[in-house]
C-alpha positions in Angstrom: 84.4 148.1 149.1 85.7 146.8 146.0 86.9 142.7 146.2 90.1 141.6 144.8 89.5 139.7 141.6 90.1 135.7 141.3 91.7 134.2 138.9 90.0 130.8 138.0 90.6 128.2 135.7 87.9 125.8 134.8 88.3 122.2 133.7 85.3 120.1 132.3 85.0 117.7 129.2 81.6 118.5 129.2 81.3 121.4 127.0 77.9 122.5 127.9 79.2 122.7 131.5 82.5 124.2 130.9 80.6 126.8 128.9 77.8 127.2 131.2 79.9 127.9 134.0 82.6 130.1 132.5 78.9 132.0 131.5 78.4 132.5 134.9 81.3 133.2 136.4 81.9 136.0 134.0 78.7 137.9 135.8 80.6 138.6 138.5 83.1 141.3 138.9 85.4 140.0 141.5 85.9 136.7 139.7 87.9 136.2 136.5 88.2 133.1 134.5 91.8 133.1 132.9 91.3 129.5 130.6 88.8 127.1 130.1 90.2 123.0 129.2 88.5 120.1 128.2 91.2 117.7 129.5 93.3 117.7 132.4 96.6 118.1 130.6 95.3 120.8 128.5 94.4 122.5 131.9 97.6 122.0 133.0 99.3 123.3 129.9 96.8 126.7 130.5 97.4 126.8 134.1 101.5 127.2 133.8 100.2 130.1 131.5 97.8 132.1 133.2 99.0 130.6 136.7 95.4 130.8 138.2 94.0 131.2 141.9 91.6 128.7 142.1 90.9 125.6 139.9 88.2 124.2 139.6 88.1 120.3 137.8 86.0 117.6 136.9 86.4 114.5 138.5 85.4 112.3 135.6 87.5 113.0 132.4 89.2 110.8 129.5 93.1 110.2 129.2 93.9 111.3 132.7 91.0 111.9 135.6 90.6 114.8 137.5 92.3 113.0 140.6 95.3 111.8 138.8 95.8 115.4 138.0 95.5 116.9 141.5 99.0 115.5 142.2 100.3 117.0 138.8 98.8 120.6 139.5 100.1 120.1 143.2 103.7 119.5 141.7 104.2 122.5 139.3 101.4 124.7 140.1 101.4 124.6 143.7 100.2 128.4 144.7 96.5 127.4 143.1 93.8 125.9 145.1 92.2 123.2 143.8 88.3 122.3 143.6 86.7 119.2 142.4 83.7 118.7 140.6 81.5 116.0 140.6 78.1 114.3 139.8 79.0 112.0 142.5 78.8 111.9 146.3 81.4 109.4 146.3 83.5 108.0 149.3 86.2 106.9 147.6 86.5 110.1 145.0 86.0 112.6 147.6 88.4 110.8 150.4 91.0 110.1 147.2 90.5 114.1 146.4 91.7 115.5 149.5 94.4 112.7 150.1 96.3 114.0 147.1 95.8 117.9 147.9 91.9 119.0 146.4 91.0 121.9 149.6 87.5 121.5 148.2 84.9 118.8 146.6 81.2 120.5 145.3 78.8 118.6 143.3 77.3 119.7 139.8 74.0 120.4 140.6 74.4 122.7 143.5 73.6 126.7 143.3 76.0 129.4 141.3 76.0 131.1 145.2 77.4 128.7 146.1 80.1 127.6 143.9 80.9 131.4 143.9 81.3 131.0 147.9 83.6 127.8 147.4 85.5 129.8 145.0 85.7 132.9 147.5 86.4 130.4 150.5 89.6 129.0 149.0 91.1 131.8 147.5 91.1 133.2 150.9 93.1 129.9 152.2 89.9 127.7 153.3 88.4 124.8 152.7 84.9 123.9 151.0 82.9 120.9 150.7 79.4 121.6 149.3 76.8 120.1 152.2 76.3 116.5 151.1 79.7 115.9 150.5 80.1 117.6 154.4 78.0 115.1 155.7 79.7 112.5 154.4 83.1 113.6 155.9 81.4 114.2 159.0 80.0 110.6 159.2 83.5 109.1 158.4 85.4 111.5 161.2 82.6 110.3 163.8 83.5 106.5 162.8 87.5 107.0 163.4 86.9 108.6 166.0 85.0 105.8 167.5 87.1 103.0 166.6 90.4 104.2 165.3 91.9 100.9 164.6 91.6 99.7 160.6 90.5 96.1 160.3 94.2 94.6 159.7 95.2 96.4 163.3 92.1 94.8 164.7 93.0 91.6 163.9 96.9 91.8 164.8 95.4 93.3 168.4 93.2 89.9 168.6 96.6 88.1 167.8 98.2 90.3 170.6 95.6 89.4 173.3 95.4 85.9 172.5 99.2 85.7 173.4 100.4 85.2 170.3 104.4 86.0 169.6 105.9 87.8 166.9 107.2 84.9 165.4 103.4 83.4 165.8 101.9 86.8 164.2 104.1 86.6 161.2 103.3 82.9 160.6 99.3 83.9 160.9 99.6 86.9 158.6 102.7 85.8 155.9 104.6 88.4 157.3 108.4 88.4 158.8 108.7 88.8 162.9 110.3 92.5 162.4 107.3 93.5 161.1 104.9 92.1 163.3 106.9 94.0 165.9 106.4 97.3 164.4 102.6 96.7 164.0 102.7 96.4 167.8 104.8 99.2 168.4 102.6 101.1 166.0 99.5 100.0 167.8 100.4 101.9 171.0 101.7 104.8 169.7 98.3 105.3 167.8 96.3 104.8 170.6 98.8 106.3 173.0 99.3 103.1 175.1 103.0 102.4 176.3 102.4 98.5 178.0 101.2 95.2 175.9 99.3 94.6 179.3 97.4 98.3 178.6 96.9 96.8 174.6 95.0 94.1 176.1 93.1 96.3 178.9 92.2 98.6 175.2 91.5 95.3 173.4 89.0 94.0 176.0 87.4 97.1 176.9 86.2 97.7 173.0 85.5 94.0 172.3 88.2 93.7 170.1 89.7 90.2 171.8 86.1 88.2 170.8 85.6 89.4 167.6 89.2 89.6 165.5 90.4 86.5 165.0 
């Protein structure tokens, strides 16, 4: 049965890559590369053009990186499905990618089978995330999991359970008293708790009264 083809645009200022790739790409039937850019704004120029599927972009690029530009593609090309590419396994770069609308993250030096399947796996509405870059989201889901709470929550729970007002909060963090307030209402609706008694039962059971302050 015949595929339907993909349009792809491809974004690298690394010539031998861009070229490479467009090389291989082309060596399949089902995929077609409509434009080829060096820079992201370039890309964005071809992309209101040829109004591609699937983009695939380099992370690391001069004037304006790759990330910057997800929102920019997101604004006035939002029917194409973004893909970064990267030499890096990076936390922050592949967090920052999804955060501002990238559905997939695959580093340089994986297999042409398998940039084809990330291609094939968006363009069909999916997400892809080439395996180290999995394991690294999987590692950070299993850490939120375990403690939801970010570091600055932590330490206004500590404030919480040592019985510290919102007027005593505020002083301790430079903040005003409304705000402290919504940093505790905020604290049980994240963790689903509707008492400040049940915040300190929460606080104590995960060792958060002993070690915030």
């Amino acid at each position: 049965m015949k595929r339907d083809r993909i349009s792809v645009l491809l974004i690298d200022n690394h010539p031998v890559v861009l070229d490479g790739l467009k090389a291989v790409l082309e060596t399949f039937d089902h995929i077609e590369v409509v434009g080829t850019a060096s820079l992201a704004q370039i890309g964005l120029e071809v992309g209101r053009r040829t109004l591609p599927q699937v983009t695939l972009m380099d992370i690391n690029m001069p004037k304006l990186s790759g990330i910057d530009a997800i929102e920019l593609f997101r604004r006035e090309l939002p029917e194409t499905r973004i893909v970064m590419l990267s030499m890096h396994d990076s936390r922050e770069y592949i967090s920052s990618s999804i955060m501002r609308g990238a559905v997939g993250y695959i580093l340089k030096d994986v297999s042409t089978d398998e940039v084809v399947c990330a291609i094939e796996t968006v363009a069909a509405g999916g997400t892809y995330f080439s395996s180290g870059v999995h394991d690294i989201l999987v590692a950070d889901k299993v850490q939120k999991e375990a403690d939801p709470l970010t570091p600055r929550e932590r330490r206004i729970l500590g404030l919480i359970v040592a019985g510290r007002s919102n007027r005593e909060i505020a002083e301790e963090l430079e903040i005003t008293p409304a705000t402290a307030e919504t940093h505790r209402k905020n604290l049980k609706k994240k963790l689903g708790i509707a008492t400040t008694a049940s915040l300190i039962r929460y606080a104590l059971d995960h060792g958060i009264a002993t070690t915030a302050l």
